[in-house]
GULO-243009 format. One record per residue (C-alpha): x, y, z; residue in one letter. Coordinates in steps of 0.1 Angstrom, whole numbers, plus 5000, padded with zeros to 4 digits. Example, Ala and Ser with C-alpha at 12.3 -4.5 7.8 and 13.67 -1.06 7.14 Angstrom:
% residues 2
512349555078A513749895071S
***
This chain:
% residues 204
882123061535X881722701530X884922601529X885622751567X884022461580X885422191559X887822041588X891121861584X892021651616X894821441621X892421121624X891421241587X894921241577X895720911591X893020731575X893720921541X897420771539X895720421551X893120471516X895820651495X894521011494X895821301508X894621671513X895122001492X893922321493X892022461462X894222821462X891422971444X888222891458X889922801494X887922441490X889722121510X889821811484X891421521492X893321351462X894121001444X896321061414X896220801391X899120731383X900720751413X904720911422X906720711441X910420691444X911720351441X913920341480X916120061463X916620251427X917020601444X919620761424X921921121431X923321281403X927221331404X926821671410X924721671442X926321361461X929621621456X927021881475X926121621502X929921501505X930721871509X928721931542X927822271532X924322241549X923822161584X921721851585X918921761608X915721581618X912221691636X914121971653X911922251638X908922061619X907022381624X909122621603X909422361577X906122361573X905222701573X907922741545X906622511526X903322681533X904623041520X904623221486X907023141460X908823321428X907223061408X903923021426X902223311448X899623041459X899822731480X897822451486X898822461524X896922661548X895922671586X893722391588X896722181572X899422321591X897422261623X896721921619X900121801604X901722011637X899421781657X900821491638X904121571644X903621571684X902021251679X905421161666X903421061633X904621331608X908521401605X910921671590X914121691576X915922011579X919022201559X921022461577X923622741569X925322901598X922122821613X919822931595X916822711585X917022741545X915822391530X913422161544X910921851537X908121691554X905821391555X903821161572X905120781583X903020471591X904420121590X907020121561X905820401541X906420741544X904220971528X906021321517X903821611515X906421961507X909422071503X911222421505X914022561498X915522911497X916523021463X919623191475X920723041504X919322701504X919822601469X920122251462X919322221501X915822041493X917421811474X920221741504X917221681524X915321421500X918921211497X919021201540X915321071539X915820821515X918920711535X917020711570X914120511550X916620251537X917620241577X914820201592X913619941565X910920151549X909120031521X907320261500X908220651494X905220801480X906021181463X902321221452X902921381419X905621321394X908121611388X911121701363X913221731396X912121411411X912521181380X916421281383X916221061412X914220771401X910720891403X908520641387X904820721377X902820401384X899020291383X897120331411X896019961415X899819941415X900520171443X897519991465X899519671461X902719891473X900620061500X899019751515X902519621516X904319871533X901419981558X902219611574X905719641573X907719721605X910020021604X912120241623X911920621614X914520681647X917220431635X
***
């Protein structure tokens, strides 16, 4: 099948996030597309907002907090059926190269724990001052409202490490609770070119 051979490598990845585009996975046909939505999602690092409810959540340390100690099984969750969705736009070829990535120390991960257990998770690709988030997870028992614990410790290791741009692809109901914006694409290429020249810390 044609789409067996369509490759995804890290160098691919790399010089996707430099242009804009990113990979996805047609669950259908199995086809690898690279994408440039117009508009563009990003969330706004210095309007990043977290609803009453949640920062009580975050305040509450009920999940265990931590980063790039198991970018694999992030991944692969994100990767894995869901009630909503039995198909993914993640396969081997992705989870390969953004494993790759993340030994490169070029692609991160944020996890959320309960009596450790991995139950919540988010990951993404940083260059310069832009981070780049590809999935998230999170368990529907277990880890609820643990993706969204994640998302508020990225944006507050990105405000750190003086990051610049946040890009969340496509704009969601869930997002726009925390400041998504939806912006041209000539836009984001202004951000992008920005950010890719900024310096910034992901460790700090």
């Amino acid at each position: 099948m044609e789409h067996e051979h369509t490759p995804c490598t890290p160098e691919m990845v790399i010089a996707g996030c430099l242009q804009g585009i990113f990979p996805m996975v047609d669950p259908e046909t199995g086809d690898l597309g690279w994408y440039d939505p117009d508009p563009r999602a990003v969330i706004p690092l210095d309007k990043f907002h977290v609803p009453r409810s949640l920062d009580r959540v975050v305040q509450s340390e009920r999940f265990e907090v931590s980063c790039d100690r198991d970018f694999e099984s992030v991944i692969r969750s994100c990767a894995a059926p869901r009630p909503e969705a039995d198909d993914t736009w993640i396969d081997d070829r992705i989870i390969n190269c953004y494993l790759e990535l993340h030994h490169r120390g070029q692609a991160h991960s944020i996890e959320a724990r309960r009596d450790g257990v991995l139950v919540a998770g988010l990951y993404g690709v940083s260059i310069g001052g832009a981070f780049f988030g590809e999935s998230m997870f999170s368990d529907p028992q277990d880890g609820r409202d643990g993706s969204k614990v994640c998302l508020v410790h990225l944006v507050e290791r990105l405000r750190r490490g003086g990051f610049l741009l946040l890009d969340v692809q496509f704009s969601t109901p869930h997002l726009i609770r925390f400041g998504c914006e939806s912006i041209p694409r000539s836009e984001y290429q202004y951000r992008l070119a920005t950010a890719l020249v900024a310096e910034a810390d992901w460790g700090s």
